[in-house]
C-alpha positions as CSV (number, residue, x, y, z in Angstrom):
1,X,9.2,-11.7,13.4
2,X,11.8,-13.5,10.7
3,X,14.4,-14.7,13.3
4,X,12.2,-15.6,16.0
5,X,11.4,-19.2,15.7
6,X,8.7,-19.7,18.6
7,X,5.9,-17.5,19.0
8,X,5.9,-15.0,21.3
9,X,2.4,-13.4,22.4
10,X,2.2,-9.5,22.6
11,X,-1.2,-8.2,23.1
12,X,-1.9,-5.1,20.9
13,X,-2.1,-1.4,22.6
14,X,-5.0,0.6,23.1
15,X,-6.3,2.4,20.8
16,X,-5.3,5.9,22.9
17,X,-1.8,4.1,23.1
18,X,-1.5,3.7,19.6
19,X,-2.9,7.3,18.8
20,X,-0.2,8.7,21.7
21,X,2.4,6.5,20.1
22,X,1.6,8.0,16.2
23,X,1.7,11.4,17.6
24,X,5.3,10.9,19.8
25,X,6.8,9.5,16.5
26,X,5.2,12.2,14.3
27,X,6.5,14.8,16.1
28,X,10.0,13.5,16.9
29,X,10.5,12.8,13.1
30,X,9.2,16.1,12.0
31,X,11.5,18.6,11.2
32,X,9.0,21.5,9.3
33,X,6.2,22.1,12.0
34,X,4.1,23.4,9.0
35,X,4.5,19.8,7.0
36,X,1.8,17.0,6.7
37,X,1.8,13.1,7.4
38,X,1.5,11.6,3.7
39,X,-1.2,9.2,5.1
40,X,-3.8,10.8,6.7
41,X,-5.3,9.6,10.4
42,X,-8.4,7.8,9.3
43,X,-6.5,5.7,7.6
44,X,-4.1,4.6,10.5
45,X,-7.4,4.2,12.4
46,X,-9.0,2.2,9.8
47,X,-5.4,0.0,9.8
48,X,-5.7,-0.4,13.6
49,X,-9.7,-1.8,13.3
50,X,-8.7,-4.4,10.6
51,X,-5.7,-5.4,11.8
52,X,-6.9,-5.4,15.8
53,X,-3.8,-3.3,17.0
54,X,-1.3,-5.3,15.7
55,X,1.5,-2.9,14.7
56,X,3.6,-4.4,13.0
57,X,0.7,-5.3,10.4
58,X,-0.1,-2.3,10.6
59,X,3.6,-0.4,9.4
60,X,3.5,-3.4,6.9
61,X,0.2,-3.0,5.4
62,X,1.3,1.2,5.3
63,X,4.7,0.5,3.7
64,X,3.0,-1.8,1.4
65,X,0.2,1.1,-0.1
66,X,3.3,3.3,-0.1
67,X,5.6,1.6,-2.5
68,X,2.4,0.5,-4.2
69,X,1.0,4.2,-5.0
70,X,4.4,5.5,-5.1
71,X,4.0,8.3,-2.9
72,X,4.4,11.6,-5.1
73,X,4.3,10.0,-8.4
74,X,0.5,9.2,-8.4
75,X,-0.9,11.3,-5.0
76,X,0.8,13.5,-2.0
77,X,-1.3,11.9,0.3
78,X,-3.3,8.3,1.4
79,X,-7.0,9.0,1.9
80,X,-9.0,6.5,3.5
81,X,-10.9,6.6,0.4
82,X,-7.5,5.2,-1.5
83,X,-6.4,3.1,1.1
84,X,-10.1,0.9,1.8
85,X,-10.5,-0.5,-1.3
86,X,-7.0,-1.7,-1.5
């Protein structure tokens, strides 16, 4: 998005796109079958609605509630209930 300097027009995936495309990178990334997403599903859902399926707002808006709630200082995990109001 920095170095491009025209805009380029990508429509958004569908919503079962996105949800195949969460669960392909979940899995791939995790190593322990037994351990949890930090940032529960409702709230990737809820992200996908506000932002309509734009992923790179999403992953932006999600890495900003990260550093912002310091992930294992303050909570182990993003409800939706943390992540509406902000």
């Amino acid at each position: 998005d920095d170095i491009v300097s025209y805009e380029v027009e990508i429509n958004p995936l569908a919503k079962a796109e996105y949800a195949q495309l969460l669960n392909k990178r979940n899995s791939f990334y995790q190593m322990n079958p037994h351990a949890e997403m930090p940032v529960e599903q409702e709230v990737f859902d809820y992200l996908y609605e506000v932002t309509k399926g734009r992923l790179r707002h999403v992953f932006g808006l999600l890495q900003r509630l990260i550093n912002h709630l310091s992930i294992g200082d303050l909570t182990d995990r993003i409800t939706l209930d943390i992540a509406k109001p902000m």
